[in-house]
Every structure is written in structure tokens, then in C-alpha cells.
N, C-alpha and C positions, 0 to 999 in steps of 0.2 A: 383191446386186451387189457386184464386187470395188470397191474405193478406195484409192488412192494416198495413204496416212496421212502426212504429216511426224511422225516420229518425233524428232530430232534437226536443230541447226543448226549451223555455224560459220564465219569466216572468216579471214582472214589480209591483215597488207599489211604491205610492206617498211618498213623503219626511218625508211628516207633520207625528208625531208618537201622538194618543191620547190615554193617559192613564187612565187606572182607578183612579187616581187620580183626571185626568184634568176632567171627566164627577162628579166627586164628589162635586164639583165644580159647576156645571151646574143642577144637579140634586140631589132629592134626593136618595142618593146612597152612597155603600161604595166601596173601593178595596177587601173587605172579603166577602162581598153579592156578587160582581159579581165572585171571584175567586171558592167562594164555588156553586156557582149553574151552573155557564157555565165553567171555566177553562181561561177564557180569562184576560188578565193584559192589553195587548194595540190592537190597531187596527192602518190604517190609515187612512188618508183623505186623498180627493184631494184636491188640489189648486184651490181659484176661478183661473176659466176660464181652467180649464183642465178638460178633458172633458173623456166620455169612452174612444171612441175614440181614444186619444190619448193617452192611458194606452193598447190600445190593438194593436195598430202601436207599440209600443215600443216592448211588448211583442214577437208581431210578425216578428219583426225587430230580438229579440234577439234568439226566434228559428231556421230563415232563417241561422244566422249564426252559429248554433250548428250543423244544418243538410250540411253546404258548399255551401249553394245554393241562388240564387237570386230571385226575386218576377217573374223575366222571368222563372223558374221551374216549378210554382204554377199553376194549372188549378183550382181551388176551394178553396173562400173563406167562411169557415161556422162558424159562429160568433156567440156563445150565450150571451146572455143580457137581463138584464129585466129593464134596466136603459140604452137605447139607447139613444144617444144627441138629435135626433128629432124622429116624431111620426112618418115619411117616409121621406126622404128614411133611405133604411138598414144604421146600422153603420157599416156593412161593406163592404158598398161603398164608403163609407169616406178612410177606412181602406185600398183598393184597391188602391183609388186616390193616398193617401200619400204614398204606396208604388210604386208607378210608376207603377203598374201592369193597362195593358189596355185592356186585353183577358180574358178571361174565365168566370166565375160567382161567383158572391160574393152575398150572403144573412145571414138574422139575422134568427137566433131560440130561441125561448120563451117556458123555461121549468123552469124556477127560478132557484133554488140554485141546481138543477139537468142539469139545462142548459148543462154543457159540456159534461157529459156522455149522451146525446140527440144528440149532436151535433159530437162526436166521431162514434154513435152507423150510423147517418144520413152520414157522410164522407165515412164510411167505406163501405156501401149502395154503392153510388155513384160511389165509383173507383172500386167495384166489378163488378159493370155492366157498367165499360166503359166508363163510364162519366169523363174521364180525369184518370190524372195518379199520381200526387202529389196532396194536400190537405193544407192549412193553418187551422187548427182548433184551435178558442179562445174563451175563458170565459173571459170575461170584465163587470166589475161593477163598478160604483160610487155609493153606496145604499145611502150613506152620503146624496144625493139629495132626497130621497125620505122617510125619517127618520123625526118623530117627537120627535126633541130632548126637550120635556119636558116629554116624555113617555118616564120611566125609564125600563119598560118591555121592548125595543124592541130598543131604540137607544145607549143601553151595549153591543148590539149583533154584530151588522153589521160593517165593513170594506169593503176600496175599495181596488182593484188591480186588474191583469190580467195575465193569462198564457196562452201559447200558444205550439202544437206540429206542427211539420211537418208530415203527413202520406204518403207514398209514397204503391201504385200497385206493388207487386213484387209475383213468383212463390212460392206456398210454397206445401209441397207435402199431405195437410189436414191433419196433426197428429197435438195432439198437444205440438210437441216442432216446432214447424211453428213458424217464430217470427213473430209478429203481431196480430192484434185483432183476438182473438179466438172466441168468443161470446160475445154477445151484448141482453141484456131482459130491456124492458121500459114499466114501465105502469102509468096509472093514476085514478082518480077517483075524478070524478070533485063534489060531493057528500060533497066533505071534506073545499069545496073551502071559507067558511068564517070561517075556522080556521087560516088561514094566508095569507092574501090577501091585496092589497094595495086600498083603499078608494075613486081612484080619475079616470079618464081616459076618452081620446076624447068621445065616442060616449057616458058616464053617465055622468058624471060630468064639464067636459072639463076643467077639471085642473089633477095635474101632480095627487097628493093626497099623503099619508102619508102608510105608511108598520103598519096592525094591525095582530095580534099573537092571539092568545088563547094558551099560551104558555103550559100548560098541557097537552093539550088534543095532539099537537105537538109531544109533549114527549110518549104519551101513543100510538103513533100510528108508533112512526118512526123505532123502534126498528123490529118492527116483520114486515114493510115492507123493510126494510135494509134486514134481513134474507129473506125474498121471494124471492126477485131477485137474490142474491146470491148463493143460494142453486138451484134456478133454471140455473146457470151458472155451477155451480159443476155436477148436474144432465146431462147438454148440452154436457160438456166436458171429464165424468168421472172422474174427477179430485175432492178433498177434502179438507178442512184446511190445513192438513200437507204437502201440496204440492205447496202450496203461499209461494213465496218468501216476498213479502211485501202486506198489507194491508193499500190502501190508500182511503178512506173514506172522504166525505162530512167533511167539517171541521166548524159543525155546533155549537157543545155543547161536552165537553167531556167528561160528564156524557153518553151521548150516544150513543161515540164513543166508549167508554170503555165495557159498557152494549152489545154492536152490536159485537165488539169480542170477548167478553165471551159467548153469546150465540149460535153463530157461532162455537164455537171453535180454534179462531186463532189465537196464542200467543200473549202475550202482543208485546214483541220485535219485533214483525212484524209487527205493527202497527206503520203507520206516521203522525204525529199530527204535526200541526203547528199552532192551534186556540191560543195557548196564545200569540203569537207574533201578528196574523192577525185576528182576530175574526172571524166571518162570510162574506167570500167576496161571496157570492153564485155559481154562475157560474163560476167565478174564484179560487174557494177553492181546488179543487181537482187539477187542473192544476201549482195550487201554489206550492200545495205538494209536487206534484210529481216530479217538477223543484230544487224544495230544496232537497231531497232524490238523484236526478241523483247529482246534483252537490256536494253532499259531500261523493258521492259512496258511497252508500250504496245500491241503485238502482242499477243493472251492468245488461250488455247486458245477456241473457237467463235465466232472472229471469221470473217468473211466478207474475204477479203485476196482483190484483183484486181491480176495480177503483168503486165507490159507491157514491150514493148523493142520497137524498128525497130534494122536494120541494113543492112552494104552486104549491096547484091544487085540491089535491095533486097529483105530480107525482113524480115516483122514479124508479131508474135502475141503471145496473150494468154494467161492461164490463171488460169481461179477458183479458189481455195483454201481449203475451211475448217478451218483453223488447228487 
């Protein structure tokens, strides 16, 4: 059986650090309103004139060099973003360009803050049936660009950055201590789609628009779609809570990261959290994670790693990982 190896990892995030101060400042808000309802203290921004783009080059620049490899490795570039630089082409043809890569195929995927588990689950598609043999897969956001920062609901949440893996096609014999993507469950339900949806876009508005929340109902509904997918990965593989080495989760709100593995059953300590440093970079959040966890080992090669994010749409999915 083919398997979706991680080969390589890396990420990137802008310089500029905003803190719950600095928005207190700007809004009305405090450091204790936002620590007590999301868990977050800073986020970043980008720089005028830095672009996804160039947060997802970096990115992908810094996993090429984790996996040993050059952008001549790479047959597949699969890019999530819901904050692409322009409305066509892909950013990650831009991302292609800048890396010198001039073969194979580079495209964008649009699943919001579940973007990269869409985009992991669509890679690993790809190299199973042959469509090349290595993988660049990144989450890239600049959300900073599409935030109305006089709305206190919703411009406390968001952060840019980007992370990126290498997947590489390799033999594995379908158990699962296979390293590689073991399973992959995506759904969506468009039904939920003005719970959190951005206001603006070419063919209704023809402006970029602003990120609007129903922040509750968000909440009421993420929890037991996080368990869905999950539990339908546990069911796929045989496998249980006590058999995750790490739990890395949408790094949305952490009340709800907290809630999703208590109800789950997965120890605290197995959980990786990084939202009080990054807030919510959507598509980037899980990739961030998972980039800070390998780099301070705690991640290590034959862990069993369960990756997770909801977004708008709503969509949400899962994807098993061994490491």
C-alpha cells in the first residue's frame, strides 16, 4: 500500500506581534475579556506589502529544508488559503514561481480554517493514484486583510502565518504502524454557511469584504463536529484516545480545544495548543502546531499524531498521522 510519508516540516510568521493590549487600544476590549473567552494574549500581522504568498514561500522554503530536498523533488503544489493575493491565479503559482519549480502542478484549496487538513486529505489522494511522488502542502493566511478591526467579536481572533509539510509516496505494508497518512474524513454542511462567512466577494459584492462570526452558535456546533470526524478516524483505523501520541487541533479558541479533548477522551498533555501565542491563523493553525511540537520534540518519528480543524462552511475533518 501507497502512504503519504511527512518527509519534511516548516513555518513562518510575520515579525509585527499584536497584543491584547495593542487591540485594547483600538477597541473596545480588554487582555481579561479576550484571555477568558478565547485563550489568546498576541497574534501576528503581516507587513504592508507582504503578502500570503510570501508567508507560504517562506514556509515552504523552510520545509524543503527539513525534508533535504529542492523544489526539483516536488511534483505537487496544494496550497490552502482563504486569503489568496489575487482572485486568480492560484497563490500557489506565485509560490511555484518564487520557488524556481517550473513542472508539475500547483493549485489553491478553499476550506477556511480546515483548509490544510482538505488539503493533506487531497495530497495524499493524488500521490496514491500516481499523480506524482513528493507533495508541498501549505496553509497560508494573512486574515489581518479581511478583519474589521472595529469589530471586537471577530478582529481578537485572527492571526497570520503559514506552515507547510513535505509528503513523499513510499511502500507501506497497510497496518497501522505504516508511517504516513492513515486516514483522512472531510465534511461539510453548507446549511451553517452565515454563521461565519466573510461579506464581500467578485461575483456579489466585488470587494474583498470583512470576516462576520455568530460566535455562539460557532461554539455550539464545533465541539461535536471535531468529535465526528475523529471518532470516525478511530472507527477507520481501530485505533482509540489512548493510542494518540499527540493531539493537534484547529487552534481556534481554547475553550474548545479543551472541551474537544475532554470529550474525546485524550489527555490534557497530549494536546498542542499554540493559540495564545498565534491566535487563529485558519489554514495555517494546525501546520503551525505541528511545526512547533516537531521542533521542540515532542512530536518524534512513530508517534501516532490526530490532526483536526472546523471551518466556515461549515466544513471539518480529520486526518491520522504516523509521524
Amino acid at each position: 500500500m501507497i502512504r503519504s510519508v511527512v518527509r519534511g516540516i516548516g513555518s513562518y510568521l510575520p515579525a509585527k506581534i499584536l497584543t491584547n493590549q495593542d487591540l485594547a487600544a483600538m477597541v473596545d476590549t480588554s487582555d481579561e475579556w479576550i484571555v477568558q473567552r478565547t485563550g489568546i494574549r498576541e497574534r501576528r500581522v503581516a507587513a504592508e506589502g507582504e503578502h500570503t504568498s510570501d508567508l507560504a514561500t517562506c514556509a515552504a522554503e523552510s520545509a524543503l529544508e527539513d525534508a533535504g530536498m529542492s523544489p526539483a523533488d516536488i511534483d505537487l503544489i496544494v496550497l490552502a488559503t482563504a486569503t489568496p493575493d489575487n482572485t486568480f491565479p492560484a497563490t500557489a503559482v506565485a509560490v511555484q514561481e518564487r520557488l524556481g519549480m517550473h513542472h508539475g502542478a500547483a493549485y489553491d484549496l478553499q476550506a477556511v480554517c480546515s483548509g490544510f487538513v482538505f488539503a493533506v486529505s487531497n495530497a495524499d489522494a493524488m500521490l496514491r493514484a500516481g499523480q506524482g511522488r513528493r507533495a508541498l502542502v501549505i496553509g497560508a493566511e494573512t486574515f489581518s486583510r479581511i478583519l474589521d478591526w472595529s469589530d471586537r467579536t471577530t478582529c481578537v481572533l485572527f492571526g497570520d502565518g503559514a506552515g507547510a509539510i513535505v509528503l513523499e509516496a513510499q511502500e507501506g505494508k497497510g497496518t497501522i504502524a505504516d508511517r504516513g497518512v492513515l486516514s483522512a474524513h472531510l465534511r461539510s454542511d453548507g446549511r451553517h454557511k452565515q454563521k461565519l462567512f466573510v461579506d464581500g466577494g467578485p461575483s456579489s459584492t466585488g470587494t474583498v469584504g470583512h470576516v462576520r462570526m455568530e460566535g455562539r452558535e460557532v461554539f455550539k456546533h464545533a465541539v461535536g463536529m471535531i468529535s465526528d470526524v475523529i471518532t470516525a478516524a478511530f472507527e477507520a483505523t481501530g485505533t482509540g484516545p489512548d493510542d494518540i501520541d499527540w493531539f493537534v487541533p484547529h487552534q481556534a479558541n481554547q475553550r474548545i480545544i479543551d472541551a474537544s479533548a475532554r470529550k474525546l477522551g485524550i489527555a490534557r498533555n497530549k494536546v498542542v495548543s499554540t493559540v495564545v501565542r498565534h491566535g487563529n491563523t485558519s489554514a495555517a493553525s494546525v501546520p503551525l502546531a505541528l511545526h512547533e511540537a516537531v521542533r521542540d520534540k515532542r512530536i518524534k518519528t512513530g508517534d501516532l499524531v490526530m490532526l483536526e480543524a472546523m471551518g466556515g462552511g461549515f466544513t471539518w475533518g480529520s486526518a491520522l498521522v504516523r509521524w
